[in-house]
GUTOR-674300 format. One record per residue (C-alpha): x, y, z; residue in one letter. Coordinates in steps of 0.25 Angstrom, whole numbers, plus 5000, padded with zeros to 4 digits. Example, Ala and Ser with C-alpha at 12.3 -4.5 7.8 and 13.67 -1.06 7.14 Angstrom:
! residues 2
x: 5049 y: 4982 z: 5031 residuo: a
x: 5055 y: 4996 z: 5029 residuo: s
***
This chain:
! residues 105
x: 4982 y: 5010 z: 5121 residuo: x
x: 4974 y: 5005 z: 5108 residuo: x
x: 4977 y: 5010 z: 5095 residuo: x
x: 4970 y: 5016 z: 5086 residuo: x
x: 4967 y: 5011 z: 5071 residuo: x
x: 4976 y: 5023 z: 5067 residuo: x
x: 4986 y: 5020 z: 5077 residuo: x
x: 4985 y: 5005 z: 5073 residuo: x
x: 4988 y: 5011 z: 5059 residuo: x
x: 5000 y: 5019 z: 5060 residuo: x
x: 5006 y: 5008 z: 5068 residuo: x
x: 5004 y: 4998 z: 5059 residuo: x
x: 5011 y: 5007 z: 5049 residuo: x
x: 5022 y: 5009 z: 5057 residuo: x
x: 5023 y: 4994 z: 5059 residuo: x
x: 5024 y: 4992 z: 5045 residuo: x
x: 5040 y: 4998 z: 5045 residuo: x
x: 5044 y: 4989 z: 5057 residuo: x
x: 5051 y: 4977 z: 5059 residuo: x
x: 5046 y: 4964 z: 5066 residuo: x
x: 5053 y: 4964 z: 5080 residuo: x
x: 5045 y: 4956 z: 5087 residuo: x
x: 5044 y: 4939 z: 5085 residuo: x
x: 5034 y: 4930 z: 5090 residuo: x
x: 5038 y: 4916 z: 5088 residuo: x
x: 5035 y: 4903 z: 5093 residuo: x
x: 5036 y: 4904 z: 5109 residuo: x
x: 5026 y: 4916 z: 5107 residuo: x
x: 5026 y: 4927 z: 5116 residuo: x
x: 5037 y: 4927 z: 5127 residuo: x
x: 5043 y: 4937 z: 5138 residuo: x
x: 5054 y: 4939 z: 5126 residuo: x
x: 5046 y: 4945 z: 5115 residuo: x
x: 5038 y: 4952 z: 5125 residuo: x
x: 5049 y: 4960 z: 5131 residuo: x
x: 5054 y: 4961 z: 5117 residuo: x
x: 5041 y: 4966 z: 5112 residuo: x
x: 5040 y: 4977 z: 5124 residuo: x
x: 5054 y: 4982 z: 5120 residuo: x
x: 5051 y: 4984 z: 5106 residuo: x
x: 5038 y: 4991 z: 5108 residuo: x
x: 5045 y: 5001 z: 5119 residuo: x
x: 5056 y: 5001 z: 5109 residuo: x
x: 5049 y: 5004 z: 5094 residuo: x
x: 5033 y: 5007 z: 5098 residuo: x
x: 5028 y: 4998 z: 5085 residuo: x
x: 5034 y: 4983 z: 5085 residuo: x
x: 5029 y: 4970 z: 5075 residuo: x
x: 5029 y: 4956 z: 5079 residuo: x
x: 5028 y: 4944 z: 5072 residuo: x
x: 5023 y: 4928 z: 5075 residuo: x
x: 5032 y: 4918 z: 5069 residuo: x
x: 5024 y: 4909 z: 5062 residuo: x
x: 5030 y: 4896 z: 5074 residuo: x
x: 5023 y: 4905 z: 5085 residuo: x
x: 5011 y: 4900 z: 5090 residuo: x
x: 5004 y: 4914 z: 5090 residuo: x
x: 4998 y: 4922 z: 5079 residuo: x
x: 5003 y: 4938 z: 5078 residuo: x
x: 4990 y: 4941 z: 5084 residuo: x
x: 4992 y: 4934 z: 5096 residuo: x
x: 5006 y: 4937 z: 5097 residuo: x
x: 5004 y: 4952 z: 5096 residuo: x
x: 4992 y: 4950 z: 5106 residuo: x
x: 4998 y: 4943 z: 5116 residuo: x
x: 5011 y: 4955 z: 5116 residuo: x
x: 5000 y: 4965 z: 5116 residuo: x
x: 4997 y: 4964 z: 5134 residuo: x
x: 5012 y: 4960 z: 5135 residuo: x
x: 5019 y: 4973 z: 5128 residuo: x
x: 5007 y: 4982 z: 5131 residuo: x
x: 5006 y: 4985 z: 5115 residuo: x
x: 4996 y: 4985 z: 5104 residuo: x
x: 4994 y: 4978 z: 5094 residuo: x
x: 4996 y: 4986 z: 5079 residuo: x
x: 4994 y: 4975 z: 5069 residuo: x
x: 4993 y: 4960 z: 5068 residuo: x
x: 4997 y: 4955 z: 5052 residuo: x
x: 5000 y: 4940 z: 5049 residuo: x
x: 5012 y: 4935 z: 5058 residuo: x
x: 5016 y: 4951 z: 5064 residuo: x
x: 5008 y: 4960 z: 5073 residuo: x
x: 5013 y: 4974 z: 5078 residuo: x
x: 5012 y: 4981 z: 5091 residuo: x
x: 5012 y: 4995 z: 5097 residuo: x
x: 5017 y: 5000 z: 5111 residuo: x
x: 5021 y: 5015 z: 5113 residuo: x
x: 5033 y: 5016 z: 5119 residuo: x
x: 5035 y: 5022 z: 5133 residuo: x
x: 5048 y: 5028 z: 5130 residuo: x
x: 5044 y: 5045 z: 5131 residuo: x
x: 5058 y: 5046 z: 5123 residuo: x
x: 5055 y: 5036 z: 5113 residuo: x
x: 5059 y: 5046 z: 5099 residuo: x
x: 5052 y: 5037 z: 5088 residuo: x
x: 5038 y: 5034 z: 5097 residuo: x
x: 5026 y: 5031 z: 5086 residuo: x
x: 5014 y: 5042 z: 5088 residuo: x
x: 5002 y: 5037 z: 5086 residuo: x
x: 4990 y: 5044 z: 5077 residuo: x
x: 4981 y: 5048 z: 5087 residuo: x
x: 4965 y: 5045 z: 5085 residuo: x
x: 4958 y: 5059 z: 5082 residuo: x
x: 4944 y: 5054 z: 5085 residuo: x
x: 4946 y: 5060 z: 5100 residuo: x
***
């Protein structure tokens, strides 16, 4: 699943409105944040992390290193955040985030 620059877009719009859920902090990435990170994503679709400035990763790192480990995409990396995407697998999920769809087909 790779997003397109339109997708990329609009979920970086919707990211804007979201809280930070997800803390990276100084032992890094750990079977915790990850089983955290999974839930949330099943859960709300759209989540945004953040790198304590103690941790010895940078957001980019972070968010690359979650990406294999919660099957997601990365959205956006600024400064210390990053964002990631995962649709949920839920049919009966009533708020799920439809995409635009790339009309050069």
């Amino acid at each position: 699943m790779d997003l397109t620059s339109k997708q990329r877009a609009q979920l970086r719009g919707l990211a804007n409105s979201i809280d930070t859920i997800l803390i990276v902090g100084k032992d890094g990435i750990g079977d915790n944040l990850v089983k955290q990170a999974n839930d949330a994503l099943e859960a709300r679709e759209l989540i945004k992390g953040k790198v304590l400035e103690n941790s010895l990763m940078s957001a980019r790192e972070a968010a690359e290193a979650l990406v294999p480990l919660t099957r997601s995409e990365i959205v956006q990396v600024i400064g210390t955040k990053f964002v990631l995407y995962r649709p949920s697998h839920k049919k009966d999920k009533k708020d799920k985030i439809v995409l635009v769809s790339d009309r050069r087909k």
